[in-house]
Each structure stands twice: as structure tokens, then as C-alpha cells.
N, C-alpha and C positions, 0 to 999 in steps of 0.2 A: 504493500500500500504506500500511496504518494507520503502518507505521513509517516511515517518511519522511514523513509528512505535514507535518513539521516544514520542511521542504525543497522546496513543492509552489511556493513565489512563486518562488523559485532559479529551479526549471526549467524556469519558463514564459518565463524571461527569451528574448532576443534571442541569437541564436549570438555578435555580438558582442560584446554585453555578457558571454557566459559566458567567454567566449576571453581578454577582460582581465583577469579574475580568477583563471583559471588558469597565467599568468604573473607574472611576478617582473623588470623592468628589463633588458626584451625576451629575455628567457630562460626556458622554459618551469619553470612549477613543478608541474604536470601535465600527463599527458596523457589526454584523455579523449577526446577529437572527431576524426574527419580536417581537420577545417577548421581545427586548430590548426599543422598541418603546411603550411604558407605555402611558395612556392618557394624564398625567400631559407632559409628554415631547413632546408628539405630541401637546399638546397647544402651547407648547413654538416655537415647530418648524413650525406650522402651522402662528404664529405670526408672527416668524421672514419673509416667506416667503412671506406674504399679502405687510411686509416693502419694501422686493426686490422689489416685483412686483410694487410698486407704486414707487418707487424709479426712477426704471427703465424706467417710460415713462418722467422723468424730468431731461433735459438735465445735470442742476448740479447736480441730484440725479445720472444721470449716471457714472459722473464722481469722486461721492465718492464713490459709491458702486466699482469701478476701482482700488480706492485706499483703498481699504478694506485691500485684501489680498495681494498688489502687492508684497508682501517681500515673497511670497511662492512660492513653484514649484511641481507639481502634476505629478504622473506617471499615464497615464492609461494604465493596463495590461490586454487586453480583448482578449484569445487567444480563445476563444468561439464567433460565429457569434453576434453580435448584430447591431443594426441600432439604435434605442430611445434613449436604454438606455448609449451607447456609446456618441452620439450625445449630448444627454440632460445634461449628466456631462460635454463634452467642451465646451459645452456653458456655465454651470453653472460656470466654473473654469475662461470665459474669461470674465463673467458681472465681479468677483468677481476680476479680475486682475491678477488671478494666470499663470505665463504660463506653459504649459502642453508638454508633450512629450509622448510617447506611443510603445508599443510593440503589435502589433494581429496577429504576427504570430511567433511561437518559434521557425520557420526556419533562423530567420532570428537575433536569440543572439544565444548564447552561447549554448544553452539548445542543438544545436548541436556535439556542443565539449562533450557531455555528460556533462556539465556545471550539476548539479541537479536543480530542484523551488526553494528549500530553499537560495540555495547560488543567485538564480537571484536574491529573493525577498530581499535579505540581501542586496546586490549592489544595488538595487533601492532604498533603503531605505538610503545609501550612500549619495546620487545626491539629492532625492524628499522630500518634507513635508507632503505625504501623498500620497497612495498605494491605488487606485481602480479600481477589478481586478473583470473578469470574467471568470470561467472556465468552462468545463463539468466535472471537478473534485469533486465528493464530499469533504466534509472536509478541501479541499484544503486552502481557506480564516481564515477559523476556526484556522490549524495549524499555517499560516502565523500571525497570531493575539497571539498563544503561543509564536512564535520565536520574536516577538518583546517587549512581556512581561520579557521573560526570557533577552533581550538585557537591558531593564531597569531595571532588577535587579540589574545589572552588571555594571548601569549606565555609557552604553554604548548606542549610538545613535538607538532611537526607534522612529516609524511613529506610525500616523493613517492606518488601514485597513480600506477601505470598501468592503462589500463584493456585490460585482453590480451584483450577480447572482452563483449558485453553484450547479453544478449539476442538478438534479431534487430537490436538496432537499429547499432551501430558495432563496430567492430574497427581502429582507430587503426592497433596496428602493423604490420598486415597492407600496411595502406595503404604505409607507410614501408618496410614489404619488397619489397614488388610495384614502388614508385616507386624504388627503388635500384637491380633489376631492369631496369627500364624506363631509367634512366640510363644506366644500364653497357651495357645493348646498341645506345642509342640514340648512343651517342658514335663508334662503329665506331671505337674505338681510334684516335680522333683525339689522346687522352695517352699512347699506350702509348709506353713507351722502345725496344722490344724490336723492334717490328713497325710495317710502313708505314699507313696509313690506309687503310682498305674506302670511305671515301665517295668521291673519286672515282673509282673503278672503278667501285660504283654509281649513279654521278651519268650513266654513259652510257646505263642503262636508266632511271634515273628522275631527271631534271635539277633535277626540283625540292626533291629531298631533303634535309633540315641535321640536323643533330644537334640533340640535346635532343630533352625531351616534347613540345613546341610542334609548332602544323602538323602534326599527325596526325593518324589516325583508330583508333579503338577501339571494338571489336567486341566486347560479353559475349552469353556464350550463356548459358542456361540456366535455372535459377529464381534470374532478376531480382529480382523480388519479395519475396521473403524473405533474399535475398543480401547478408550484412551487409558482406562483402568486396564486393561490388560497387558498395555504396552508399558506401562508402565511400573506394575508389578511383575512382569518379566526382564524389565531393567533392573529392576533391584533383586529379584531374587538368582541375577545370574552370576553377579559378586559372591553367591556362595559354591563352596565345595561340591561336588558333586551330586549339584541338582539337576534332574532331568525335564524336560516337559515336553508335554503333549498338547498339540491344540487342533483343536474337534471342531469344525465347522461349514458349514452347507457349500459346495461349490459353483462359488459366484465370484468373480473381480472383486466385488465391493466388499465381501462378508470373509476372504480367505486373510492371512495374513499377509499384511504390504510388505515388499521388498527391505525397506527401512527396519524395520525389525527385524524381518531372516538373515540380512548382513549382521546385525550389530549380534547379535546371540553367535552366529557363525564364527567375528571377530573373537567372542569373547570364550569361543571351545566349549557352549554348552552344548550336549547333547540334545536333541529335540526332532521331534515327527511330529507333522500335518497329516490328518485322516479324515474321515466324511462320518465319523457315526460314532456316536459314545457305546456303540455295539463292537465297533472296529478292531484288532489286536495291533498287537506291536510283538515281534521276535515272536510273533505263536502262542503269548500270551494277551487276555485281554486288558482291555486298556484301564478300566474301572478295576478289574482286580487288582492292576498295579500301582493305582492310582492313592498317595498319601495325603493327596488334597485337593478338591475339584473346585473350580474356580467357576460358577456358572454366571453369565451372560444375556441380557435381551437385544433381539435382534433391533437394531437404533432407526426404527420407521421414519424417526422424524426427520434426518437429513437425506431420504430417498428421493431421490425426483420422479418425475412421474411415470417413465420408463421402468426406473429402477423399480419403483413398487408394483408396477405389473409384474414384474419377473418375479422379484420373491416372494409374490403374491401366490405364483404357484409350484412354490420349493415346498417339498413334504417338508415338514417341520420335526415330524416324530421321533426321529434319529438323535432327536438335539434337544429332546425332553427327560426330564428325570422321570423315572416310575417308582413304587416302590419294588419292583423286580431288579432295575436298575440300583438303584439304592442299595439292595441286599447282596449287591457283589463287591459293594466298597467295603475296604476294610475297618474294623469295627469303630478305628481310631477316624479314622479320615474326615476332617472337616469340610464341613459342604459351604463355598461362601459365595456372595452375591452381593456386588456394589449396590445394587438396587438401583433406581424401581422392575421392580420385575413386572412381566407385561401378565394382568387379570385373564389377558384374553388368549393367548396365545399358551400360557401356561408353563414355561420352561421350568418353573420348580411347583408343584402344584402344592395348595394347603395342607394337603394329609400329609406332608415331609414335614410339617414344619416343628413339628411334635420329635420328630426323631433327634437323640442326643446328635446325633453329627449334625445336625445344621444349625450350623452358628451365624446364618446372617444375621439377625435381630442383635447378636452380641456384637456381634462385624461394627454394626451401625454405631450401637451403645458405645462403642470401644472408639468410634471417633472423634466423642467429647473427650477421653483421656489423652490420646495421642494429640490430638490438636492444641491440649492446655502446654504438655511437654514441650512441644514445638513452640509456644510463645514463652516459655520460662527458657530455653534456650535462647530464642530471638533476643531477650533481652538480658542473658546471662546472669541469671536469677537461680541456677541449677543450685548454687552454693548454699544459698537464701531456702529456698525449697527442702535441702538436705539438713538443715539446721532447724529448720520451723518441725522437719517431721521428728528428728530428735529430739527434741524441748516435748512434744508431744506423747511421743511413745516411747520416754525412756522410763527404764527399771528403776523403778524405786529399790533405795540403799535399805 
């Protein structure tokens, strides 16, 4: 676009190269990318948010987690539909004490007056201590994260970005909720104080099991393709050890996975196969029985043109739906998750699953008010602050 052109050499750059300049003295000063979410910092962020969350059930852990960040003020710029992930940051922003203010629709600033993004995001950045924005813009967050670098060079007043969603192309925090998700079930309560550990019991059906994301396999179903949560959690869970995945999806252009994705998994030596059918195998075995955590998907109707929705108007769908026949070949641990919204009509996880211990979207969801608070107690290097408030709280009397 004409207005970012300013911004065109930026974005051609190298993932790394963009990843050191969105930090600050190994601490994030945006976020923009899943590939900024490295394992060592998803520990940290995964730590901080286990604090919130216990925090948050002790009346005076509520009330210092309140005065965490009370000295802040947060814009949410979401002029793109959302519900979760909208939701899950004002909550995260009011455990944390920040108060928030909000724009979702551009009819209703300036962007009328022909005002341009840049000059809004530059006046939010005025008013707020931190910028988290949703658009169908690509790039959009990206350049916003240039214009406030270039304002600290100038050492002139600069915000955090986050970028809550872009385009088709990334959705960072999703990633950071699905992967804290993915922590907490993968640990089988190997920390828990309260209750014994699940892995070995499970180690008598499957011996070769360990905690963590490492040494798994993941399974996305659905439209790969345009799945910015998918591209995005296969960014980051390809930084670990020997994960594999699978992605299951109807064949179409628009619904298989983009090119963009199959290089960078290829750069990165994961192992990974494309198939047509969560019925389908892999090496002679099926794909769900191998499967240590299914990632399921809806097909994304609303950026079909009118062509494209005649064609996958009439793709069998049924290959790409959970049953519970389907269901009962995963394994017993396997978490079932879903960025949501899942489509009413189409059905890709139907209601009667929702009851089964493995499907944890509802907790997916839940889990992106704690990852999200982590993520701003980081943003504002408060992790110290947090580690001392939960101290003072839940220490041992002498």
C-alpha cells in the first residue's frame, strides 16, 4: 500500500534481522511475529502466566496483581471482527490494573477526515503505554512497530505494539495461547503440588512419552492455507526438538498449505506431510492414532470470493470433521484444540466432543486471558514485580 511505502526495504528484510529490532536487551519491545516467541521466552512467559493465574484466585493476590500495572493505559485498536481475542486482552489489561480504551470501528476517528493509520497510531501512542491492534491489513502492525522505532531514535515518545492478529498473515498471540495450552497439558502435572503425576501411568501405554512440546506430533485440520493461527503455531512449535506434523486439509489452492510455510518448516528440518483426510495414514500408520495433539480448524468462508465459494461449496467436508469414532483413535492424552469460532453449521468439532477430557478449547480460550496478562508484565518488565508480589503472597509462614 501507497502508505507504507515508506516501510517497503523494512519488510523485505530477513525474519532475523526483523526479530533484533523488535527487541530491546533480550526482552521483547514488540510483538509482531510467532518466531519472536523462542522456547527460552515462552518459559518465561509460560511462568509468569501459571503466577497470574494463581494469583488471581487469592483475594490479596488479586489485589496486587491490580496494582501491577495501575500506572499504565492501553489502546485496543481492533478494526477487524474479533470476540476472544478482543475480550481476552480487556481482561488481561483489567487483572493487570491497566485501564483501557478502544477504537473497532474507523468510522468513528478520524480515519474519516482522511486522518491516515500512521498519524492514528502516532496519537495513540500520545495518550496509551501500549498499542494492541487488529486488522485485515497485512503489514499493517509490522509498519506500526517501524514508526515507533524510528520515534525512538528520535527519542521521541514510542509504545509497545502488539500485533492481536494481521491479515491472513500472523496472529503472535494466539500462538502464545495455544503454546501455554500445549505446556500445561503436556506437563501431566508433573508440578502440581496437589496431585500425583499422569506420566507414568501413561508411560505403561506409551513408554516413550516426556513432557514438554518436544517429541510430538501435531495434527491441523482444516483450511491450512489461509490459517493465520496455524501458520503461526507451526512457527513456533518448529523451534522445538523433534516435533512432527501433519496437516489435513481438502484439496483446493486456497484451503492446502501456501508455499510460505512449506519452505520455512523445510528450512527449518521439520518433518511434516500434507494429506486429504483425518482418515488418511502416514508410514502405514494412521494419522489420529499418531497424533499427540490435533489442532482443529474452520474453513475461513468469509474471505472466499464468489468463485471460490462455489467450489468449496461443493468439497465433501466429512473427511475434515471430528466424530466420536474419530475421537476414539486419538490417544487418550491428546489434546483437541481450536482457535475458535468454530462454524454451528458446518460442524468440524461437533457439541457431543465437547464433554470429552481431551478437548480443551474452552480452556485454549480461558488460557488467553493468562498468556496475554504475561505478555504485558513482560512488555513492561514487571516479570520481577510479579515474582515478588506472588512471594509476599504465598510465602511459608516461619
Amino acid at each position: 500500500m501507497q502508505e507504507f511505502s515508506e516501510f517497503e526495504s523494512l519488510l523485505s528484510r530477513s525474519v532475523q534481522e526483523k526479530n533484533l529490532e523488535f527487541q530491546r536487551h533480550g526482552r521483547l519491545k514488540h510483538l509482531i511475529a510467532a518466531s519472536q516467541l523462542t522456547p527460552e521466552l515462552l518459559e518465561k512467559l509460560c511462568r509468569s502466566a501459571d503466577l497470574i493465574r494463581r494469583l488471581s484466585r487469592n483475594p490479596e493476590g488479586n489485589r496486587r496483581l491490580r496494582d501491577l500495572l495501575a500506572h499504565k493505559r492501553a489502546m485496543l485498536y481492533f478494526t477487524q471482527p474479533s470476540t476472544r481475542t478482543f475480550l481476552s486482552f480487556m481482561a488481561a489489561c483489567q487483572i493487570l490494573g491497566l485501564s483501557c480504551n478502544e477504537v473497532r470501528d474507523p468510522k468513528t476517528s478520524s480515519e474519516v477526515k482522511r486522518e491516515s493509520r500512521m498519524d492514528s497510531i502516532r496519537m495513540f501512542s500520545s495518550y496509551f503505554d501500549v498499542i494492541i491492534m487488529r486488522s485485515q491489513i497485512s503489514n499493517f502492525a509490522e509498519c506500526c512497530a517501524y514508526l515507533m522505532s524510528d520515534l525512538e531514535r528520535q527519542e521521541r515518545r514510542s509504545v509497545p505494539i502488539v500485533n492481536a492478529g494481521a491479515g491472513s498473515d500472523e496472529h503472535p498471540t494466539q500462538a502464545l495461547l495455544d503454546m501455554y495450552t500445549i505446556v500445561r497439558t503436556f506437563d501431566f502435572d508433573e508440578n502440581s503440588e496437589s496431585r500425583p503425576s499422569r506420566l507414568n501411568e501413561l508411560r505403561r501405554s506409551f513408554p516413550s512419552l516426556t513432557c514438554g512440546p518436544s517429541q510430538k506430533t501435531y495434527t491441523f485440520c482444516g483450511d491450512i492455507g489461509r490459517g493465520r493461527t496455524v501458520r503461526s503455531l507451526a512457527t513456533v512449535l518448529s523451534q522445538y526438538e523433534g516435533v512432527r506434523m501433519i496437516f489435513v486439509s481438502p484439496e483446493h489452492d486456497v484451503l492446502v498449505m501456501d508455499e510460505e510455510l512449506r519452505q520455512r518448516l523445510k528450512m527449518t528440518g521439520v518433518d511434516f506431510y500434507e494429506v486429504n483426510s483425518l482418515d488418511s495414514e502416514v508410514n502405514g500408520e494412521s494419522i489420529l492414532g499418531q497424533t499427540d495433539c490435533l489442532y482443529m480448524t474452520r474453513i475461513q468462508r468469509e474471505h472466499n470470493s464468489k468463485d471460490t465459494e462455489q467450489e468449496i461449496a461443493e468439497i465433501d467436508l466429512n473427511p475434515f470433521l471430528l466424530s466420536p469414532e474419530r475421537v476414539g483413535v486419538l490417544k487418550s492424552y491428546a489434546p483437541i484444540l481450536h482457535p475458535f469460532p468454530r462454524d454451528s453449521v458446518v460442524g468440524e468439532i461437533p457439541t457431543s466432543i465437547d464433554s470429552d477430557p481431551r478437548a480443551m478449547y474452552f480452556r485454549q480460550a480461558r488460557n488467553g486471558m493468562w498468556a496475554r496478562a504475561a505478555l504485558l508484565v513482560h512488555l513492561f518488565d514487571a516479570a520481577d514485580s510479579l515474582f515478588f508480589a506472588f512471594s509476599d503472597v504465598f510465602r511459608s509462614p516461619n
